[in-house]
N, C-alpha and C positions, 0 to 999 in steps of 0.2 A: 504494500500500500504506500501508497506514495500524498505527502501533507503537503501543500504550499505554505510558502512561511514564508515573511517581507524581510528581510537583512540588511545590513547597512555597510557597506566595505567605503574603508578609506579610498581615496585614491591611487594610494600605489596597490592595493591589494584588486583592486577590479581591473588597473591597468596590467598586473601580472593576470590574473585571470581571463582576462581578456585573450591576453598575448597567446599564450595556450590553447584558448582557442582556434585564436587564427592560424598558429602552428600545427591547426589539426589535430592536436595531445587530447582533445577532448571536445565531445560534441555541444556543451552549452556553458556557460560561466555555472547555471546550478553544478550540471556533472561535477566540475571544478573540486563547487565548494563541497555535495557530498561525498567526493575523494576526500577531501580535507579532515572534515570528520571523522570518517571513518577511520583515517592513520590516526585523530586523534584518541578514537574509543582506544585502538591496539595496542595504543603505548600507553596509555594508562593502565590497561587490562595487565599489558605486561612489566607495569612498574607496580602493581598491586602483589603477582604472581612473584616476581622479583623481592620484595616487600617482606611477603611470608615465608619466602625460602630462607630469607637472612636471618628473622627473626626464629625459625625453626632450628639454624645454623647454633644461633647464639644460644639457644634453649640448652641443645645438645653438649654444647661446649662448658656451660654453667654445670650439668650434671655429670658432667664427664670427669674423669681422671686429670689432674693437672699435673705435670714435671715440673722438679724446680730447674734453674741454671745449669747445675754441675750434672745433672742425670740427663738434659736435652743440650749440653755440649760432650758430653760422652758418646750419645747417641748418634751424631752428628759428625763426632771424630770416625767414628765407628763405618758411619755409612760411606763414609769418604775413603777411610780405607779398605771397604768394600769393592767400591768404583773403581781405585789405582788398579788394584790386582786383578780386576777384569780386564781394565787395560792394557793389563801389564806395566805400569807408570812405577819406577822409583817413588818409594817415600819420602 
């Protein structure tokens, strides 16, 4: 279904949508502006989705296991002398 609805674009915003048009990108300034929109539902959608992962992230990391210093630079030493000797790399 499709709603007519009155809008009001500045100047340069009808003269770029304009332009678009004329360059054929799109068959009316509406078209345009419901492109418009609709990138902007998606990225909100996907800064919402974005949003909840982070905050699931941090959930997880609050209930998780913490290292101090000295036990996540052992780990660290450890991994790297892991890597040399795959290499083959002098110490």
């Amino acid at each position: 279904m499709t709603i007519k609805s009155s809008v009001s674009l500045t100047d340069e915003q009808y003269a770029f949508a304009k332009a678009l048009v004329e360059a054929g990108r799109f068959s009316s300034v509406s078209a345009v502006l419901q492109q418009g929109v609709d990138l902007l539902r998606q990225r909100m959608q996907s800064e919402e989705l974005e949003t909840e992962a982070l905050k699931v992230l941090l959930e997880r990391r609050r209930n998780g296991s913490f290292l101090g210093a000295t036990e996540m630079d052992a780990r660290i030493e450890a991994l790297i002398a892991d890597k040399r000797r795959g290499l083959a790399l002098r110490e």
